[in-house]
C-alpha positions, 0 to 999 in steps of 0.5 A, a space after each residue: 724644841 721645834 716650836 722654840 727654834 720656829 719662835 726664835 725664826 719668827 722673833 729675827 724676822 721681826 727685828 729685821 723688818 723692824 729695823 728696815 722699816 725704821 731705816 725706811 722712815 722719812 726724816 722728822 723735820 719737826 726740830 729743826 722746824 722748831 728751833 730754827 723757824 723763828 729766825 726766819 721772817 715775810 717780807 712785804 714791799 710797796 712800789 710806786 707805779 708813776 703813769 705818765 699818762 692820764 689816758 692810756 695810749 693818748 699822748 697829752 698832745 693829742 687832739 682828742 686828749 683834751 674831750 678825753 680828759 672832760 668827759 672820761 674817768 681818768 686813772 691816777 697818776 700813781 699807783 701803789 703795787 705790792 709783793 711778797 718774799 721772804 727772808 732770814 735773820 743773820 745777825 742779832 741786832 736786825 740785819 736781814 738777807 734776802 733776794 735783790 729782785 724782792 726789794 727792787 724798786 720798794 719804796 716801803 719794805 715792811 718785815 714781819 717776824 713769827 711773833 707778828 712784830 712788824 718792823 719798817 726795814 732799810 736796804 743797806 745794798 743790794 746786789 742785783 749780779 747775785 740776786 743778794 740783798 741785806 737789809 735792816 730793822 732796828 731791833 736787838 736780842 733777834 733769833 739768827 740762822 746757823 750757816 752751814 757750808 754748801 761745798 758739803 752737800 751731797 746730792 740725793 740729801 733732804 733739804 727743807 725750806 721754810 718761807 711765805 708761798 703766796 703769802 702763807 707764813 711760815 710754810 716748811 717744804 722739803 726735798 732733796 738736792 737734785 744738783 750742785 753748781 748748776 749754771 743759769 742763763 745771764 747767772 755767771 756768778 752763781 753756782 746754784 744748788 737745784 733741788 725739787 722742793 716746793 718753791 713758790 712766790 713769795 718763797 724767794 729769799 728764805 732760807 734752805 736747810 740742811 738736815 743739822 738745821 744749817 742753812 746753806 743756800 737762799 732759794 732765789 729761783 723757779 722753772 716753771 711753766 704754770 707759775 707754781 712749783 715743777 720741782 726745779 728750784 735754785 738756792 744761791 750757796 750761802 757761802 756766795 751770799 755771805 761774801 756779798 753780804 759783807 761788801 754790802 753791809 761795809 761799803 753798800 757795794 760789791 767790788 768784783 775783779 775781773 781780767 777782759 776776757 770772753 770765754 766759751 764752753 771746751 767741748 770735745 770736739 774744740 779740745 782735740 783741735 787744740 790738742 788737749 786731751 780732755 775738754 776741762 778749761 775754759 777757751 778765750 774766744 777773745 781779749 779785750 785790748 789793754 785790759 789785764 789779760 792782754 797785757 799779761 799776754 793771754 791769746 784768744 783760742 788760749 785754754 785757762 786750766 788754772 786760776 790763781 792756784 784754783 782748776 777751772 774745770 769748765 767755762 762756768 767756773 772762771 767768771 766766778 773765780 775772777 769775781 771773787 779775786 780782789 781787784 789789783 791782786 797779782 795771779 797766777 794763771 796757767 794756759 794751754 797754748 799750742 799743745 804746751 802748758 804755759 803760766 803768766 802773771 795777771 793783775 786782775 781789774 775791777 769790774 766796771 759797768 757793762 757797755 756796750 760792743 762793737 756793733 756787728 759788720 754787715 757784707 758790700 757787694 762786689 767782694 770776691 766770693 770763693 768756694 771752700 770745699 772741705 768746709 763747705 761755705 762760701 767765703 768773702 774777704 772784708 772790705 776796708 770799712 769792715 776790717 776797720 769797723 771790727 778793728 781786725 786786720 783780716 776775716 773771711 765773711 760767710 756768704 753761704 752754708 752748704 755742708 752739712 759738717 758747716 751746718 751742724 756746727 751752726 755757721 751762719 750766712 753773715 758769720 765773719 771768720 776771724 782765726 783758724 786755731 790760734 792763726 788769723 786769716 787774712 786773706 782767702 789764699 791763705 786760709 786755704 794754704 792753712 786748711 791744706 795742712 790739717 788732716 783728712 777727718 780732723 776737727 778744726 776751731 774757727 773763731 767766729 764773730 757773729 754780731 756782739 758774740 766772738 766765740 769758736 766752733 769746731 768743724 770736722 774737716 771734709 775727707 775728699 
């Protein structure tokens, strides 16, 4: 009996340490690989580099250019460069996406596939805001991808890419999603994924898999400090992609809305200044005059908690939400405005080409300059050709930093105040009356322009 009951234990211990080394078992990928690698082709570019010299820093007019050009080897004038990248198959009579910066400036993009077919491809547009471009080869009967949705991805879920690092065709990586709707530097209209797969040159534009063999992103970026993997890649949400790559393939450009506002981060700090319980929203540090925002009468150091029926949880998610509204469509956008929620009705614009801003004023001499004890700075009111320079009817230029309150927040010598909360200053005198009525420890918003940038800072008051 003794030895049945001790064989029966031993018999349940295996199950269990079967059934967790089974649980334990790293994914096979090799399905997916096989069903969906087809679809997914390398894409090699040529670029023309024109020299406009013969001599490398010698001018055509200098004297010495003419004894150069008899008794030196001259370079060409032009010269072929190539590179790699990848991208997939959306459609079945040859249509391609891949990234922007790929194809940029190709003068010949050659696409081969898995069955080493090559095809000449065309670029029906490209997007350079969203790094998207599309591309087409005339071909029929193509293997396409299987679009999967971003917004269900889960972060700590196996990812796989399958691309051509450096040329290699066809290589599969894997990883998991390390971030959702992450933000990148001068990238306001992606919300990228972030995982730690092995991305590399040449991996640009391929896809990024799901485990259902979807595709749910296109890897599009690296940080790196090598050139190679670190295992911080960035995948632009295939639902993004696809937006764009509609609006490329009818009209070979993408129409954006947009409303005339500059926005900033609500930190904690700038919430309790405005009175808001939470920092969620995005804060306008200023409204560019006739654009849509002004006239529906949106203020700067209004918060915009709403867009259009979507919550704008942080800064990041405006710009994107504005992009993808179609210019000349009525909103609704609801605003914190002096410790009250509020709604106004926007007609939202279209994006036009990026200009340039007002150029940033610079302090004369002779201006009265002024102590501001709980702030810690030193304070000028502008001049008559400042105030018309920034088109403002009054500011206060920071002519010193002293407290370290001041200091933390990053104010700078040159910095022109231009609102204390949602309240312009004019003048000195009255900047002080105001700051009299704030109490002792508080944070107060300053709006600041600081050369092209206007954009608030909170500064917790001097308690003395």
């Amino acid at each position: 009996m003794l030895k049945r009951y001790t064989a029966l234990l031993w018999l349940a211990a295996g199950v269990i340490i079967g059934a967790s080394a089974r649980a334990n078992e790293l994914p096979d990928f090799t399905t997916l690989v096989e069903k969906q690698g087809a679809a997914v082709v390398n894409i090699s570019t040529t670029q023309i580099i024109r020299n406009t010299q013969v001599f490398p820093n010698i001018p055509e007019s200098d004297p010495f250019y003419d004894f150069f050009r008899r008794f030196a080897p001259q370079m060409p004038r032009e010269q072929e460069s190539q590179s790699l990248g990848s991208g997939f198959f959306i459609s079945t009579d040859g249509y391609i996406m891949t990234n922007a910066h790929v194809v940029d400036h190709a003068e010949k993009i050659t696409v081969r596939l898995t069955d080493k077919r090559e095809f000449l491809a065309k670029v029906i547009g490209a997007d350079k805001r969203t790094d998207v471009a599309l591309l087409k080869i005339e071909a029929s009967g193509l293997p396409i991808i299987t679009k999967g949705d971003p917004n269900k991805l889960k972060v700590g879920e196996w990812v796989v890419a399958i691309g051509s690092p450096f040329g290699f065709d066809s290589s599969v990586t894997a990883g998991i999603v390390s971030a959702k709707g992450r933000s990148l530097p001068r990238d306001n209209f992606v919300p990228f994924i972030q995982t730690d797969v092995a991305i590399n040159p040449g991996n640009s534009g391929g896809p990024l898999f799901n485990m259902n063999g979807e595709v749910v992103g296109i890897n599009s970026q690296i940080y790196t400090r090598s050139g190679g993997s670190m295992g911080l890649s960035f995948a632009i949400p295939i639902d993004v992609a696809m937006q764009v790559a509609d609006q490329l393939r009818s009209t070979g450009k993408v129409v954006r809305g947009r409303i005339g506002v500059t926005i900033q981060e609500l930190t904690r700090e700038l919430a309790e200044s405005f009175g808001l319980s939470k920092p969620n929203g995005a804060l306008v540090s200023s409204v560019e005059k006739n654009a849509p925002a002004d006239k529906a009468g949106i203020e700067a150091s209004d918060v915009i908690l709403k867009f259009d029926g979507k919550p704008v949880e942080s800064s990041n998610d405006l710009p994107r939400i504005v992009a993808a509204t179609k210019p000349g469509s009525k909103v609704t956008v609801e605003l914190w405005r002096k410790g009250a929620s509020r709604q106004v009705t926007v007609v939202v614009g279209q994006m036009p080409e990026e200009g340039s801003m007002v150029a940033p004023a610079t302090n004369q001499d002779g201006n009265l300059t002024e102590k501001i004890p709980r702030l810690g700075i030193a304070v000028s009111e502008l001049s008559k050709e400042q105030l018309q320079e920034l088109d403002v009817t009054g500011g206060l230029v920071v002519e010193n930093v002293e407290g370290s309150a001041a200091r933390a927040a990053g104010l700078q010598e040159g910095d022109v105040l231009l609102a204390i909360g949602n309240v312009q200053i004019r003048s000195i005198a009255q900047f002080n009356e105001f700051l009299k009525q704030i109490a002792k420890g508080r944070n107060v918003a300053l709006l600041v322009r600081r050369g092209e940038s206007v954009l608030y800072v909170a500064i917790r008051l001097d308690e003395k």
